[in-house]
N, C-alpha and C positions, 0 to 999 in steps of 0.2 A: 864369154864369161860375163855373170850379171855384174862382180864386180871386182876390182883390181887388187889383188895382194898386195898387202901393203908392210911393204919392209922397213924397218926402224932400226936406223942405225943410232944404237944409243950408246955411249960409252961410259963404261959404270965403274965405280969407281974403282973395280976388280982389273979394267981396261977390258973387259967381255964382252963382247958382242951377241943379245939375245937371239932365240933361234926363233925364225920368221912361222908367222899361223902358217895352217897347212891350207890349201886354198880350196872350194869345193864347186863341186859342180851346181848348176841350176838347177837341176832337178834336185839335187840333195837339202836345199834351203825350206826348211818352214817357217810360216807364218807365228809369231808367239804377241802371248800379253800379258801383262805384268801382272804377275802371283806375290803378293806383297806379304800375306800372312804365310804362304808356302804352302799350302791345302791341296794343290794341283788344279786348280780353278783359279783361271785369273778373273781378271775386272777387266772394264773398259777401257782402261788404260792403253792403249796400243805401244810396241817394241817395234817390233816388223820383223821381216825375215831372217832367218840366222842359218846360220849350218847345223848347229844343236842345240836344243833345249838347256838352256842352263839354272841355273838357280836363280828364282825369285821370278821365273818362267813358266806360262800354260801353254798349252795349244787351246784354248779354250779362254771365253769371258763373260762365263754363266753364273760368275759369284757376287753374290748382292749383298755380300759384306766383306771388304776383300782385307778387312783389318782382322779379321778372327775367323783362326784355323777350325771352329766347332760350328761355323756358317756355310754351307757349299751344297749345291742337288746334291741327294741321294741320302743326307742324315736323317735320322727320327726327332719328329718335331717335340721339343719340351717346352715346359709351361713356364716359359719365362716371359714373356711378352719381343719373343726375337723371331721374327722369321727363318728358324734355322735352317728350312730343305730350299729354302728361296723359291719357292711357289706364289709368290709375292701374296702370301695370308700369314698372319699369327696367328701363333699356338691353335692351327686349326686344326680338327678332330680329335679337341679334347674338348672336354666338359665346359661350361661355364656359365657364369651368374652374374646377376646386375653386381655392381658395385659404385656408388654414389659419395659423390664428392661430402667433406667436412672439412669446408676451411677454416670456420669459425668454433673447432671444438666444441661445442655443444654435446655430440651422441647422437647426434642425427644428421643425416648425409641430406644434401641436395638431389631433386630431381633433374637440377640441371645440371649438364655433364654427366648423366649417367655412364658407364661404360660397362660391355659385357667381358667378364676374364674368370682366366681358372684358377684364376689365387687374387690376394691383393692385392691393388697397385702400391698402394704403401698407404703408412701409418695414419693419411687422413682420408683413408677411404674407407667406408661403410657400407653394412649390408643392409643397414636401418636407414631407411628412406624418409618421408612426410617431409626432413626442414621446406619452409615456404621464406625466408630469404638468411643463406647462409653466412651474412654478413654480420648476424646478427646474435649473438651466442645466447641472450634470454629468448630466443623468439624461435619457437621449436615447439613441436605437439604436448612436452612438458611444462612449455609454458605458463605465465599467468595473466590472464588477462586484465589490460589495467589501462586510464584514460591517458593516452600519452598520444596524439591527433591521426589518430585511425589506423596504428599499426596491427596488424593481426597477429598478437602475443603467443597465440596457442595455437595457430596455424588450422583455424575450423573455420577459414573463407568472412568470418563475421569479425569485429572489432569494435573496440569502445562501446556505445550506446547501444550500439547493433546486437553486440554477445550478451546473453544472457549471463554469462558465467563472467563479467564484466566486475572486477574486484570492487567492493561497493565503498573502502575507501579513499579509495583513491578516486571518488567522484565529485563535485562538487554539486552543494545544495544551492537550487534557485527556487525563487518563492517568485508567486504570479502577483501580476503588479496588474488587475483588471481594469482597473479606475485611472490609470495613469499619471497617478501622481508621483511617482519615481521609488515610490516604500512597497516593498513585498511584502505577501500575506504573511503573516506571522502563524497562520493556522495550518497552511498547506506547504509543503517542502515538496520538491522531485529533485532528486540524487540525478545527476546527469554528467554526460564528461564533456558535453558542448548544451548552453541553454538551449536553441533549438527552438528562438524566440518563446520558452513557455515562462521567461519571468526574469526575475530582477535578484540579486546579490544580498540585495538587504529584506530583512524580515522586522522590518517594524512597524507594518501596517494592521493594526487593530481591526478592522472592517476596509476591505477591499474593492466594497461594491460602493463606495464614497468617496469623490476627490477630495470633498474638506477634511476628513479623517484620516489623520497620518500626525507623527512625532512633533508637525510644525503645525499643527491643527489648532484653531484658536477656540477655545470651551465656551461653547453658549448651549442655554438651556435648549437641549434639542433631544434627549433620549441617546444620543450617541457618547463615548468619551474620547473629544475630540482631537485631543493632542496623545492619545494612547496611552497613559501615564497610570493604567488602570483607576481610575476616578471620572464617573462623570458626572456630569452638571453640578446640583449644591455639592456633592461630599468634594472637588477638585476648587483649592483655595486658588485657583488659577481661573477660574468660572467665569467672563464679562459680566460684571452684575448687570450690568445695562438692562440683561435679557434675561433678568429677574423678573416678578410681579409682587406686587404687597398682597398677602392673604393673611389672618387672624392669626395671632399666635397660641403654638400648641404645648405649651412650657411641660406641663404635665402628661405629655405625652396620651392624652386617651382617646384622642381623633375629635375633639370637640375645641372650638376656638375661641380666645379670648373674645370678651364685646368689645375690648379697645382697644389691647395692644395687636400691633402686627409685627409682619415678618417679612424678608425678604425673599423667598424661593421660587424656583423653578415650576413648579408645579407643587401644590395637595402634596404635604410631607407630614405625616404625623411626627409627633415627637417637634415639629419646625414652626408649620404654618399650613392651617386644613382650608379649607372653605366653605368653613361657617364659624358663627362668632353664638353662640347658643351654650359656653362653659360658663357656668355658676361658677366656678373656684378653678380658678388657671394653675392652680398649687397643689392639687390635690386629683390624682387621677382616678380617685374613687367616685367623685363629687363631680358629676357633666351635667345630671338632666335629673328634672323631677322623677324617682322611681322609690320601689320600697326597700327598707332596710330590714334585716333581719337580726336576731339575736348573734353573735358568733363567739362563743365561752372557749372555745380554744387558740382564738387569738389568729386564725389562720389563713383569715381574709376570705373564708366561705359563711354563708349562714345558715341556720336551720330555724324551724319553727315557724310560730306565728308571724305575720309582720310586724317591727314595733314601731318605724315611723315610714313617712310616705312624704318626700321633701327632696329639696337636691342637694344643699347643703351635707356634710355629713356628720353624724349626729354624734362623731364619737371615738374612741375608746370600745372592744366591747360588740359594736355594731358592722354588717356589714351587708352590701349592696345582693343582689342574683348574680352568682358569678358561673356560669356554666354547670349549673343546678345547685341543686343544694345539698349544705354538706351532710354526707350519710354516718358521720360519727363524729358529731360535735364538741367531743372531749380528746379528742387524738389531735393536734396537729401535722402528726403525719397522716393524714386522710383527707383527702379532698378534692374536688371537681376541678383545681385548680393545678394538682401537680401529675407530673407523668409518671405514668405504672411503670413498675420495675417487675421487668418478666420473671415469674417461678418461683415467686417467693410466699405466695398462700395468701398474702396481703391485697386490698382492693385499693389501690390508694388511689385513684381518678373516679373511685365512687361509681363505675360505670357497670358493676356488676359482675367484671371478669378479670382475671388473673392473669390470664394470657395472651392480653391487650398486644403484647408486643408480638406478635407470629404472626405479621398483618400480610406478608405475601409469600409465595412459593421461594424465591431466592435467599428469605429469612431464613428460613427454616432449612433449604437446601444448607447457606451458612453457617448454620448449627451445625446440622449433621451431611456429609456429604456423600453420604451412601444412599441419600435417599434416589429412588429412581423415579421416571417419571411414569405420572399415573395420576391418579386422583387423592388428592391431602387435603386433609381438612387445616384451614388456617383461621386467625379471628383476627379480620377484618373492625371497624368502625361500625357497622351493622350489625354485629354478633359473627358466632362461629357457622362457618358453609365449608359446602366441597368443592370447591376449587382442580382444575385439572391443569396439573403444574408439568410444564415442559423442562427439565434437570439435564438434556444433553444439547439441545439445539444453540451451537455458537457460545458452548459454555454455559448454557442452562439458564437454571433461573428466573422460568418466562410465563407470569400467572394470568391466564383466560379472564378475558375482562368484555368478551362479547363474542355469541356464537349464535348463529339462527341460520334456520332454511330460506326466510327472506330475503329480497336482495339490496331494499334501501336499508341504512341508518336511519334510525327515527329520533332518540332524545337520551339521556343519560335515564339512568334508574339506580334505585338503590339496590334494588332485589333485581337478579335475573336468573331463569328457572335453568338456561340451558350451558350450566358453568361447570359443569364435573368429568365432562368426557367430550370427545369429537366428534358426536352425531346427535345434533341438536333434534329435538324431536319435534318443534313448533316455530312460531314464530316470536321473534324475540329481537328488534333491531337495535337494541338500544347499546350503550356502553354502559357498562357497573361500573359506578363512581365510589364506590367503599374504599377505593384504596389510596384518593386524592388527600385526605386532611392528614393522616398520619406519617404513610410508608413515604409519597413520593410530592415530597415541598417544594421539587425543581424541576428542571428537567430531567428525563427519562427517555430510555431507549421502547418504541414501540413497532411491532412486529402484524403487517399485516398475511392472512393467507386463506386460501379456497379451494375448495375441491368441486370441481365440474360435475361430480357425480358424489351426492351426500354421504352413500353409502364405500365408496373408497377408502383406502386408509392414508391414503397419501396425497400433498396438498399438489396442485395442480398451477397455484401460483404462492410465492412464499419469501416476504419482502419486510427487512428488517432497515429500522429508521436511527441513528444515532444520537443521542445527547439534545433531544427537542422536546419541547414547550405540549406537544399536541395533547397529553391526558388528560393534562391540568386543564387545559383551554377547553376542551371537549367536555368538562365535568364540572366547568365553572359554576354554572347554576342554572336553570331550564330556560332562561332569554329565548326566544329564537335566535334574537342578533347575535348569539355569543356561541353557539354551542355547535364550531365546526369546524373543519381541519383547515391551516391554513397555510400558503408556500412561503409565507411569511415566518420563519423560523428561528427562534434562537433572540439571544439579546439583541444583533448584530444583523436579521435578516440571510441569512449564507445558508446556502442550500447546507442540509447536513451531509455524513456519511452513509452509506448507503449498502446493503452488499444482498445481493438475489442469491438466497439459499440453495435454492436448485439449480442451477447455472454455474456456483461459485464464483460469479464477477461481482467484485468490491469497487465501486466508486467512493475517491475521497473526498470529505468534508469541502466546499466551495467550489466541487463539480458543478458545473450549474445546468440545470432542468433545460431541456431540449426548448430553442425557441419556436418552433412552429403553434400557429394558432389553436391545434390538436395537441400541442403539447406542455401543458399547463399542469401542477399541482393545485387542484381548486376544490372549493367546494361546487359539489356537482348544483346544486340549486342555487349558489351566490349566497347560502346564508341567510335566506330571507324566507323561509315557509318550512312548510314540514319536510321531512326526510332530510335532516339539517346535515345527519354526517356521511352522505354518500360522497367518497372522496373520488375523485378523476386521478390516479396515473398512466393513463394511458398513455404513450410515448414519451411519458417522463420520468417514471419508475426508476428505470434503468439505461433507458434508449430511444430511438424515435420509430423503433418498430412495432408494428401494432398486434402483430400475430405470432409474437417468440415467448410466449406467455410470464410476461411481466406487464400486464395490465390490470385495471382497477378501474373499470368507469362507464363511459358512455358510447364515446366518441365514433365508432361503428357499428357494425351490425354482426359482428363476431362476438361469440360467447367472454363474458366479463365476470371478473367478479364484481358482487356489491351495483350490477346494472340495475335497473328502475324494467319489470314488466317481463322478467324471468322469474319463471316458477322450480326449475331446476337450480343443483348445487345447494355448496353450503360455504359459510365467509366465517369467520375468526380474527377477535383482534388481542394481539398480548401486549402484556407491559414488564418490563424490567427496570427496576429503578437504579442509579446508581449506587 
């Protein structure tokens, strides 16, 4: 016998004596293991041998979930995430799809932890994938991008500086501090979310290409305004006079100097102190220098007629000096050489012959009327009326031809130039047309240089627009040679201007500064010293230091230029926009 009957005498409280188990044989004993859910498939649990199968009993221990009677071989697998047939897989041979973690409720799942299933795993799992870190509920492919130390907001690999799509207020303005004196350019800003060493906090640096030039700058006559306080030299009551001089006093303001009194300035200030002492009457700014008087019956400070005295003194009441000719209707005071015409009123009141003195450039008249297109317009200039070949769309328009020829140097300013009405100059013509300096453009102005490799093209080949600079005025000063030519020298302040290459679309800002290589100069191509005064050199400073992406203007190789010296092909163009 494997093992012994065991009889229990138990006395109850009946005084009954139980009836003993029946005893079995060896052979009749099976192995069992514990069926806990009752499935008929037990677990691993072990019982051991019995005589019969009983409850909460398997002959088997193939169940891999022995707490639920709907786990056991042989069920049909459902999509719950349970291995029901215990083939040790879930919900296998059913369908299924990523499903990506959202811890951070955002709406969009993490790639990490992805999991594949046939339904949900639950309420923060997602079918919508991209979050790049789910800790992070703004920071998801809806995101915004914004300077907060190099988080990727919108989850495009890029952030802060890097993203274009970088929210631009949330950046901070640094100004370049070139000169080092600790004051940023006040002219140039870059929006940034880390400076990036391009500059400094503060923007109260007036001219940045100067250490003594800043908010603690001390004013001496130097052409700069040295404490930045917009004032400089005499007009800033802050000025060291130290670094004064004594010249003639100009009480009467006529550019002529007293013989004895003086003054203290900076430099030759009419209106202050000129240098010369050659004023007959310091009181009087009609009265400087022996010349003739003339009748003036309308009291208007112009003359007409004969001459009546020849003296310096003035003679009067009544009389009056040559005052930018003579007056053409001596009985009107509103007529005279001396006041400015008022456009379109039938009247000559500058005596100059024309009514529509005031239409002096293409952007005039574009102003007027803004439908005009571009093409050829006749405008009246300081020279008389011409046709003019006015550009109305380039960068906003407004852009009147003021030099156009098939040769390749600048030669000298002119009054007259033949080839100003359209884009294909028919001769040679190197000069700049200065008709537009004394009236339209009294400061600076925006100038536009451009060329075509092939005359006959329609389109320019290089086409390079200059910002808010001195160069028309300087170029049309008067026929010097020392005077009449483009210079890198720009602006009150010296600072390179703003810059932007038409055909290219690249904008350089204002205090960009010109490529330093020795080839990369803004110069006068001759130094200013002989003929062909206005052949300018941008070559590798236009835009860049490269010589061959056609942003050049000059010499410096042997690659086709504009405006080079000893090329017979092409044609060059220079425009003017005034402010």
């Amino acid at each position: 016998m494997r093992s012994l009957s065991i009889v229990a005498t138990v006395l109850l409280a009946t005084g009954c004596a139980p009836e003993p188990e029946p005893e079995c044989d060896i052979y009749d004993e099976v192995f069992v293991w514990a069926d806990a859910d009752g499935d008929g498939f037990g677990s691993a649990d072990t019982i051991g041998y019995v005589c019969k199968v009983g409850a909460g009993q398997a002959t088997n221990n193939v169940d891999c979930d022995d707490d639920n009677a709907d786990v056991h071989p042989g069920l049909k697998e459902l999509c719950d995430f349970i291995d029901n047939d215990c083939n040790s897989l879930v919900d296998d041979g059913l369908a299924k799809e990523p499903w990506y973690p959202d811890e951070d409720g955002d709406g969009y799942g993490s790639s990490d932890g992805v999991v594949q299933a046939c339904t949900s795993p639950g309420p923060q799992w997602l079918q919508l994938p991209g979050d790049c870190d789910d800790s992070m509920a703004s920071v998801n492919p809806d995101g915004v991008e914004v300077c907060n130390g190099g988080i990727d907001d919108d989850c495009n690999t890029l952030a802060d500086d890097a993203d274009p799509t970088t929210d631009e207020t949330t950046k901070t303005a640094y100004h370049p501090d070139i000169d080092g004196d600790g004051y940023g350019d006040m002219h140039t800003t870059y929006l940034r979310c880390n400076s990036a060493g391009l500059g400094v906090l503060d923007a109260s640096d007036c001219e940045d290409l100067v250490v003594d030039v800043n908010p603690d700058g001390l004013e001496v006559c130097d052409d700069y305004d040295n404490n930045c306080d917009g004032l400089y030299d005499d007009e800033d009551p802050t000025l060291d006079t130290t670094t004064q001089i004594m010249l003639p006093a100009d009480a009467d303001g006529d550019g002529f100097g007293d013989e004895v009194l003086f003054a203290a300035v900076c430099r030759s200030t009419r209106g202050i102190a000129v240098d010369n002492n050659v004023d007959c009457d310091d009181t009087d700014a009609w009265a400087n220098l022996e010349q003739d008087w003339f009748p003036d019956v309308d009291l208007d400070g112009s003359g007409a007629g004969e001459v009546a005295f020849t003296q310096c003194l003035n003679p009067g009441k009544g009389f009056a000096p040559f005052r930018n000719g003579q007056d053409c209707d001596d009985d009107d005071p509103g007529v005279s050489p001396l006041l400015e015409e008022i456009c379109d009123d039938k009247i000559d009141q500058n005596c100059d012959g024309l009514d529509t003195f005031c239409d002096a450039t293409c952007k005039v008249i574009m102003d007027n009327d803004p439908t005009l297109t571009t093409g050829t317009h006749t405008i009246y200039p300081a020279g008389g009326p011409q046709d003019f070949y006015c550009d109305m769309t380039t960068d906003g328009g407004g852009w009147t031809l003021v030099s156009s020829s098939l040769a390749p140097g600048l030669d000298r300013a002119r009054s007259y130039h033949p080839n100003l009405s359209d884009l294909f100059p028919a001769a040679v013509a190197g000069g700049v047309y200065n008709g537009l300096r004394a009236t339209s453009i009294p400061g600076n102005s925006d100038i536009r240089f451009a060329c075509k490799e092939d005359p006959n093209q329609n389109n320019f080949t290089v086409d390079l627009i200059f910002y808010d600079i001195d160069w028309y005025r300087t170029v049309t000063a008067d026929f010097s040679e020392d005077e009449n030519c483009f210079s890198e020298l720009n602006g009150p302040w010296y600072q390179t201007p703003e810059r932007f290459d038409v055909i290219s679309g690249q904008r350089l800002p204002r205090g960009d500064q010109w490529d330093n290589s020795s080839n990369g100069r803004l110069i006068g191509e001759d130094n200013c010293d002989a003929g062909n005064d206005f052949t300018v050199d941008f070559d590798d400073a236009g835009m860049d230091s490269d010589e061959s992406d056609g942003t050049d203007w000059g010499l410096d190789d042997n690659s086709w230029k504009c405006g080079a010296g000893g090329l017979s092909a092409g044609s060059w163009f220079i425009f003017v926009r005034e402010h």
